[in-house]
C-alpha positions as CSV (number, residue, x, y, z in Angstrom):
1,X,57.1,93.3,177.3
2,X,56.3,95.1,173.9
3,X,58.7,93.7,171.2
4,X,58.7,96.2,167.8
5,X,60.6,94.8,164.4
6,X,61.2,96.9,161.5
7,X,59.5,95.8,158.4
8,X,62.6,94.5,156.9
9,X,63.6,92.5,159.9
10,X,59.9,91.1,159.6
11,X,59.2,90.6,155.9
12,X,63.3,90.3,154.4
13,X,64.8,87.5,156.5
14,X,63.6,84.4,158.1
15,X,63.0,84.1,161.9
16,X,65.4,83.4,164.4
17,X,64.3,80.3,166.9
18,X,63.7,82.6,169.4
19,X,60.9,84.6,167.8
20,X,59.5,81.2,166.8
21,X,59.2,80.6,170.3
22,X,57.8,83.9,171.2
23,X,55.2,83.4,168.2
24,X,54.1,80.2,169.3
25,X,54.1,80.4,172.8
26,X,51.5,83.8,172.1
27,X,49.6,81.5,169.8
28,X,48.9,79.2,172.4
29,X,47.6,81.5,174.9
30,X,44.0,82.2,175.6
31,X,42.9,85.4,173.9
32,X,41.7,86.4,177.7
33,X,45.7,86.7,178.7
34,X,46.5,88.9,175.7
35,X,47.0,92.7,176.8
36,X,45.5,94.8,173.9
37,X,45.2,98.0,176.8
38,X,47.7,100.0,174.1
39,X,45.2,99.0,171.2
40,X,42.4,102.2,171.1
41,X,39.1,100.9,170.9
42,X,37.0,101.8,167.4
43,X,34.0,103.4,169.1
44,X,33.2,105.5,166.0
45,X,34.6,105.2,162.2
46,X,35.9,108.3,160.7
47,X,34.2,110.3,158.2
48,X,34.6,109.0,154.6
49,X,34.7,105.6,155.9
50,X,33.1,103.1,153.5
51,X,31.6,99.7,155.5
52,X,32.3,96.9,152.9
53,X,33.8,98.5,150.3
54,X,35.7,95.5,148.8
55,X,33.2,92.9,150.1
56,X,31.9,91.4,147.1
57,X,29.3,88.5,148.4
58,X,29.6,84.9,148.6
59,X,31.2,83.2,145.8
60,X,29.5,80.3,143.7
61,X,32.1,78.1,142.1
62,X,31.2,76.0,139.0
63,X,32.4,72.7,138.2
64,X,34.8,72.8,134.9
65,X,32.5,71.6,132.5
66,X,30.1,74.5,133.5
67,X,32.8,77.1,133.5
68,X,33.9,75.8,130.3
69,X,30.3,75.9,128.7
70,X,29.8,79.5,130.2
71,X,33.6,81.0,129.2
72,X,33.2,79.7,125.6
73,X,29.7,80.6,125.2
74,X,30.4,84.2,126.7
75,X,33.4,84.6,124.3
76,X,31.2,83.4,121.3
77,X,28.2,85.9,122.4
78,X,30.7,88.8,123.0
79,X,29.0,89.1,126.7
80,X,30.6,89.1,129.9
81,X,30.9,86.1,131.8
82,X,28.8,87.3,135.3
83,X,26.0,88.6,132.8
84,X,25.5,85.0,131.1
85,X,25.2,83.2,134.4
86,X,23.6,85.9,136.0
87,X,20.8,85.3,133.1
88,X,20.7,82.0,132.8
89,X,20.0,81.5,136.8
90,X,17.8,83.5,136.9
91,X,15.7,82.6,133.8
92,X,15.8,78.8,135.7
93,X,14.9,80.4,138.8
94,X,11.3,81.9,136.9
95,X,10.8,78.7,135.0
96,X,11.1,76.6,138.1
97,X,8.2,79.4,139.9
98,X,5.7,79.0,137.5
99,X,5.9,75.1,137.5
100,X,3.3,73.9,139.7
């Protein structure tokens, strides 16, 4: 049974118990037993489509004291913030190499 809400009865009020029921009981089902027949299958992308567009890479996350020392330093040096750890990574990368 296909079940359609508008996007104000999905985004503007809260839901009722029954399509908490509906939600959960589907969340607990294998995805074997879902029906996606009506869902067309992507066998080509259109023209103009751009694969990973907004994918940036991983992330690295600093501890404060770093991100503090980098932030201040790249304020102070009038460089941006990427640039200044880009550099100094990589210039401990080279050092590290040419140790023996």
């Amino acid at each position: 049974m296909l079940i359609q809400f508008s996007e104000d009865e999905l985004f503007n009020r809260p839901f009722s118990d029954l399509h908490k029921k509906q939600i959960l009981a589907l969340m607990d089902r294998p995805q074997s037993e879902i029906d996606t027949s009506d869902i067309p299958e992507i066998t080509e992308l259109p023209p103009g489509t751009v694969r990973g567009r907004f994918y940036r890479g991983p992330t690295v996350r600093l501890n404060e004291e770093l991100r503090q020392y980098f932030a201040d330093r790249s304020s102070r040096e009038g460089v941006p913030f990427n640039d200044l750890v880009i550099e100094t990574l990589s210039k401990a990368v080279a050092s590290s190499e040419r140790r023996p």
